[in-house]
Every structure is written in C-alpha cells, then in structure tokens.
C-alpha positions as CSV (number, residue, x, y, z in Angstrom):
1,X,17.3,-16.5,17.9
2,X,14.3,-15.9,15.2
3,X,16.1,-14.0,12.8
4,X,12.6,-12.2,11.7
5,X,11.6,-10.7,14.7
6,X,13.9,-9.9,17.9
7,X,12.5,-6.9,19.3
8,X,9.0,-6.0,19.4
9,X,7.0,-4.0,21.8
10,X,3.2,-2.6,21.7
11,X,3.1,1.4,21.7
12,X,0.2,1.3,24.8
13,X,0.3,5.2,25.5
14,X,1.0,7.1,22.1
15,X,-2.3,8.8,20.5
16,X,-2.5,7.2,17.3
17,X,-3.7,10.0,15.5
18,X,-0.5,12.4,17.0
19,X,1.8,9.9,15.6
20,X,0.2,8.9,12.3
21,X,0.3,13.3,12.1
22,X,3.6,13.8,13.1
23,X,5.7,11.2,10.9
24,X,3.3,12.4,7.7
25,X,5.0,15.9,8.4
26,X,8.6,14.4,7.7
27,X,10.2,13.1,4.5
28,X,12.1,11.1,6.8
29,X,9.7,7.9,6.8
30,X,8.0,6.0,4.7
31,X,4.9,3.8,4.3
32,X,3.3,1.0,3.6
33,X,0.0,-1.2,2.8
34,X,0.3,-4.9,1.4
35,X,0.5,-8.3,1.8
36,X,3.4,-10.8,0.8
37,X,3.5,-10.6,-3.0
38,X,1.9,-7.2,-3.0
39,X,2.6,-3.7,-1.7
40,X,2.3,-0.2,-2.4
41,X,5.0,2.1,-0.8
42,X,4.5,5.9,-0.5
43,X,7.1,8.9,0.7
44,X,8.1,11.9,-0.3
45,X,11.5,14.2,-0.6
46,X,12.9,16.9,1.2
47,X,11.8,19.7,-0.9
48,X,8.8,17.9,-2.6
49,X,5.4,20.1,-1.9
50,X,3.0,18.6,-0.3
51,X,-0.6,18.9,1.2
52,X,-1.7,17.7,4.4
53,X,-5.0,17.3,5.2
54,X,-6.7,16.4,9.2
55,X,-10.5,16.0,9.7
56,X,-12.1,14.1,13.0
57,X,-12.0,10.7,10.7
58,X,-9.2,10.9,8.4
59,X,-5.9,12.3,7.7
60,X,-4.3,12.7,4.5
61,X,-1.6,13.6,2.3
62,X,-1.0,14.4,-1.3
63,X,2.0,14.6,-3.3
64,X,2.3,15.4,-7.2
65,X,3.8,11.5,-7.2
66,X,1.4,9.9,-5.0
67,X,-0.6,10.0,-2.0
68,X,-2.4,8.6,1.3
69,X,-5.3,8.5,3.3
70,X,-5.3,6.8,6.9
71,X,-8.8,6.2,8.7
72,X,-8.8,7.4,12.1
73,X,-11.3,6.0,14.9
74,X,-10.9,2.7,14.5
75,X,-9.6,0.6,17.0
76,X,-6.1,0.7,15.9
77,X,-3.0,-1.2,17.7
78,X,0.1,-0.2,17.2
79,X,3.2,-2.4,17.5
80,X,6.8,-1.7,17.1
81,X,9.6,-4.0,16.0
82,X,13.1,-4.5,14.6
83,X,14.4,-7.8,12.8
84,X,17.6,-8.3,10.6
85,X,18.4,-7.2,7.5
86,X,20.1,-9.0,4.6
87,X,20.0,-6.0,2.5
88,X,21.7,-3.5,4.8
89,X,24.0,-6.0,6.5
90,X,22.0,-4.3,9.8
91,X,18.6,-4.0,10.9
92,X,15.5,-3.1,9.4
93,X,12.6,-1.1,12.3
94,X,8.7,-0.9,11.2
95,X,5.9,0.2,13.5
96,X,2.3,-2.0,12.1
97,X,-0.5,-0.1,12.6
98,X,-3.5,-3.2,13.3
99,X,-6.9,-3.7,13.3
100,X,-9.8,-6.7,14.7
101,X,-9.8,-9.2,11.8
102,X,-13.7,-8.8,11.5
103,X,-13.0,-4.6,10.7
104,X,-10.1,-5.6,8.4
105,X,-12.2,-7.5,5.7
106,X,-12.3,-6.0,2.6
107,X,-14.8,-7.3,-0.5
108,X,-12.0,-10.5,-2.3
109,X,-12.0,-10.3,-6.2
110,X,-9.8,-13.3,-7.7
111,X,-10.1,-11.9,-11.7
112,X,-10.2,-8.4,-13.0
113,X,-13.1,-6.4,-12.1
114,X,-14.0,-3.2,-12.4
115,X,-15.0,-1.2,-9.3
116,X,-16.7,2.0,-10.8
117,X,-15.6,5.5,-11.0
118,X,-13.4,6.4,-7.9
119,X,-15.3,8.4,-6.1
120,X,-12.9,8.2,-2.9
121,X,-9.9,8.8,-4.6
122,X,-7.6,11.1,-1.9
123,X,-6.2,13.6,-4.8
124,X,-9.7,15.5,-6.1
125,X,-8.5,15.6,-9.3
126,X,-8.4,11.4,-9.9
127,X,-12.5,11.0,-9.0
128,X,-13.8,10.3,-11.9
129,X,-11.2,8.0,-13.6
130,X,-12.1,4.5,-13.9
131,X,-10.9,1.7,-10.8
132,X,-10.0,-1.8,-11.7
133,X,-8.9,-4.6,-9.1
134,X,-6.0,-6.8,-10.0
135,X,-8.1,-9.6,-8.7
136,X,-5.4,-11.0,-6.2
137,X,-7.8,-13.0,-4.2
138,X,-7.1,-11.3,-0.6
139,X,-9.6,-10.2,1.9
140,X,-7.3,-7.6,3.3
141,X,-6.0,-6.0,0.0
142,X,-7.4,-4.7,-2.9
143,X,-4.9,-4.0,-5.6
144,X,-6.3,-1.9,-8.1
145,X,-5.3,0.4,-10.9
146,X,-6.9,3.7,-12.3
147,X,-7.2,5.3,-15.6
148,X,-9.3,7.5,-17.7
149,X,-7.3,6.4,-21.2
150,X,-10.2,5.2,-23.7
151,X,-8.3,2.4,-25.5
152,X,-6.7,1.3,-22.2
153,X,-10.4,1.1,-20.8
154,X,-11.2,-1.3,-23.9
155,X,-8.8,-3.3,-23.4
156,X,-9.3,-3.8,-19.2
157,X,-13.3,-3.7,-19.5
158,X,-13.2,-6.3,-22.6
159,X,-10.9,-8.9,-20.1
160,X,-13.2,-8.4,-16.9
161,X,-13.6,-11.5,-15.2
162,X,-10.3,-13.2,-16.2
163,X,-7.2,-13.9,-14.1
164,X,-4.7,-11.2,-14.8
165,X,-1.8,-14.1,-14.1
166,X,-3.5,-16.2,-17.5
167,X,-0.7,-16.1,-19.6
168,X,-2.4,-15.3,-23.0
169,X,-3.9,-12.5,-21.0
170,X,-3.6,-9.1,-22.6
171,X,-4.1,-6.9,-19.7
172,X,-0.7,-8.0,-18.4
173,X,1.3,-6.4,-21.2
174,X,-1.2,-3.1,-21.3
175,X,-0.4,-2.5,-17.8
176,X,3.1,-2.2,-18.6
177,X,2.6,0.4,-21.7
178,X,-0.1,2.6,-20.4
179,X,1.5,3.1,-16.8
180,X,-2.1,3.7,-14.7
181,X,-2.2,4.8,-11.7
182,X,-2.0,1.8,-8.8
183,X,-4.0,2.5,-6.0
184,X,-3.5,-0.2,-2.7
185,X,-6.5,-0.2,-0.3
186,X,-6.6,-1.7,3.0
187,X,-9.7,-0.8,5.6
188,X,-7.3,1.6,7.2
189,X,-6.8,3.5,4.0
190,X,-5.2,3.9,0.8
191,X,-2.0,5.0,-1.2
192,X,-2.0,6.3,-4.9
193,X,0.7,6.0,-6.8
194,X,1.1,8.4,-10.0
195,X,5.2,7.4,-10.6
196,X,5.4,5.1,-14.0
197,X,5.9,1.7,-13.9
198,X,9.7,0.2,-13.9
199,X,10.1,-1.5,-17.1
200,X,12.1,-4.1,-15.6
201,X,11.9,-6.1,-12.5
202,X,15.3,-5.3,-11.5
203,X,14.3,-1.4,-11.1
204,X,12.6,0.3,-8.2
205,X,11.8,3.7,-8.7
206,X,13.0,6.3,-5.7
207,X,9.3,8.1,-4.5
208,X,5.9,6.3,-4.3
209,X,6.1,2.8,-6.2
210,X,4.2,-0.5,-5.9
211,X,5.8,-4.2,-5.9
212,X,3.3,-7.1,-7.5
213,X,5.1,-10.7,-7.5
214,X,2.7,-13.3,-8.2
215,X,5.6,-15.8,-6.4
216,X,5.5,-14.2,-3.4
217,X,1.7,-14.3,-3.6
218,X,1.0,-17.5,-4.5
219,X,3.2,-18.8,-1.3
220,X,0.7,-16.4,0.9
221,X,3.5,-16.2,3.5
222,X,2.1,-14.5,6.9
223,X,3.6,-11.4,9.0
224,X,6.7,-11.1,10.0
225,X,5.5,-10.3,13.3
226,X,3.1,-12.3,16.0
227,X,0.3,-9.8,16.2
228,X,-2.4,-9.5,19.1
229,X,-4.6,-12.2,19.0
230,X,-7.8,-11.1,16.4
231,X,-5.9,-8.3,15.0
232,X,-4.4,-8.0,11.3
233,X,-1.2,-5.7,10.2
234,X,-3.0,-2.8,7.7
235,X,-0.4,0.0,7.4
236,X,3.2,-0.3,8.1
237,X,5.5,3.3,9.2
238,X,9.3,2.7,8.4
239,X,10.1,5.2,10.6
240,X,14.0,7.4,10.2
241,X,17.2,5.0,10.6
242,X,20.2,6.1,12.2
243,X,21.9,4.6,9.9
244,X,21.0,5.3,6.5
245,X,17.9,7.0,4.5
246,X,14.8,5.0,3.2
C-alpha cells in the first residue's frame, strides 16, 4: 500500500466558497500554505476573538495572533485525502484546495529582496510596514517577513540581494532577535503570523506559527498527493479529527 496517500477523493459538488466560510467559523480546523521546507500554519482558540470578513472576491479572517485571506473566483479544485501518521500512531486527513499551474505562478526571488510597503496586508493596521522575501527560490511561495523596526530595516535593506542561507549572513541571526511578522503568500492568498518566533528548533508554538527548514527545501520533495493533471496544491484545511485536537 503507499503509506502517503490511501484515500483520496475530489469534492465535485461542494461550493467552495460555503466551505472555505463555514470551517473559518470553527476553531476546530486549521490551515495551511507552503511548500516542503516551508509553511505557514494559521488557527485560532475556542474563546479567541476574531473577525471575519466575506466580499464577492475574498474572504478573510483576523486574529490578534495572525490572520488569512483566501481569493475566491478562481478556478479552485478541491480534493480530500487521508494518509498515515507517524506522529499520532493514526491518521492524519487534509482537504488541498488547487489551482491551473499557469494561475499559481507567483514572481521567484532566490536572495533577500524587499517587496515595498505592504499594501495588501489582511489586518489594516500592518499596511504600511516594510515586506521582505526570504528569497526561497519557489514560484508558488513567497516567504516573506514584515517589520516597521528602524534598526531591523538597516540591517535587512543593507543585505538585499544576498542568500539568507550564506552562513556569514547577518540577517539570519536578526530574524531570530527582532521576531517580524512572517507573512506566507500563495496566489490563493495569504496568512500573517504575529506569534514570536521559537527560539529553538525543537519548539512549536500552539496558535499561528511558521516552519522554515532549509533541509527540507533544498530536497524540493513534491505533494503528498497526485493532483489533477495542470493543477498545483495552494491552501491546505486540516479539517476536526475524531480523534484528537489540532
């Protein structure tokens, strides 16, 4: 049996936008947008406040940890799968939310480079702060952080156009103390993440967090899942488990 994948299904009759709604509305589920190497995760708690926000094209939510903005109109497929889980001695269940290749293709930085003030940052009070991608060398991520700190800004403006993985690379270590902001973008959308940064590798923070491990990355492993022919995984939903919490 492939141990990654033994169910899967496409959801052929669910209205996207209904479903992306209704699993925003619970604490029970989280999120995702990444690639091998490189994610950003975003849910909330139980009795965390939060705003949700539904227009034609987009829907949103903010948190005071986080948030995320889904684009809505695009031809999205959705598919639905379970595979095994070393962690949880069970199974692990994801629904990837997919669009064509061609719609999926985001502008690919390899070095630090700074993208301007954010202007479509989903929590109204971030526009304005400065946006910086990692530089991970992906057409279907952008990995970026945010800050409006002046001698943080020094430091990441004065390294632009260097690999943040060069080991006598400064920008590495200031990402660690100063504790921006990550914001992961996919063409589907984008989650913010406010929580700090673990100090440690071996600590994952419960709420909103991000994962960056230049291992993973450099292997550039693909889905876990055979998607439709033309289409590329954008958004993941972990949706509740019936047997335990995310």
């Amino acid at each position: 049996m492939d141990m990654r994948t033994n169910i899967m299904s496409e959801i052929k009759t669910v209205n996207v936008q209904s479903l992306l709604e209704e699993h925003l509305r619970s604490s029970e589920h989280s999120w995702s947008i990444g690639i091998s190497g490189a994610i950003g995760e975003f849910m909330y708690d139980e009795n965390e406040e939060i705003e949700l926000q539904v227009s034609e094209d987009e829907i949103s939510v903010i948190t005071e940890r986080g948030a995320m903005s889904i684009k809505l109109g695009a031809d999205i497929k959705c598919l639905a799968y379970e595979e095994m889980s070393s962690c949880t001695r069970s199974w692990s269940q994801s629904v990837v939310f997919c669009i064509p290749e061609e719609q999926a293709k985001l502008r690919s930085n390899d070095v630090l480079t700074d993208l301007g003030i954010d202007k479509k940052s989903v929590n109204a009070l971030s526009r304005g702060k400065q946006l910086f991608d990692l530089g991970l060398d992906s057409e279907k991520l952008q990995f970026c952080i945010r800050t409006d700190n002046e001698e943080f800004l020094k430091i990441l403006e004065k390294n632009c156009g260097r690999s943040i993985f060069d080991r006598d690379n400064p920008v590495t270590a200031a990402v660690l103390e100063y504790s921006p902001a990550r914001v992961v973008i996919s063409a589907l959308g984008r989650i913010e993440i406010e929580t700090r940064i673990p100090t440690t590798a071996s600590e994952t923070l419960s709420g909103p967090h991000t994962h960056l491990l230049p291992a993973l990355l450099k292997a550039k492993r693909d889905a876990a899942v055979d998607l439709p022919s033309g289409y590329v995984e954008v958004l993941s939903l972990y949706p509740e488990h019936p047997a335990f919490d995310k």
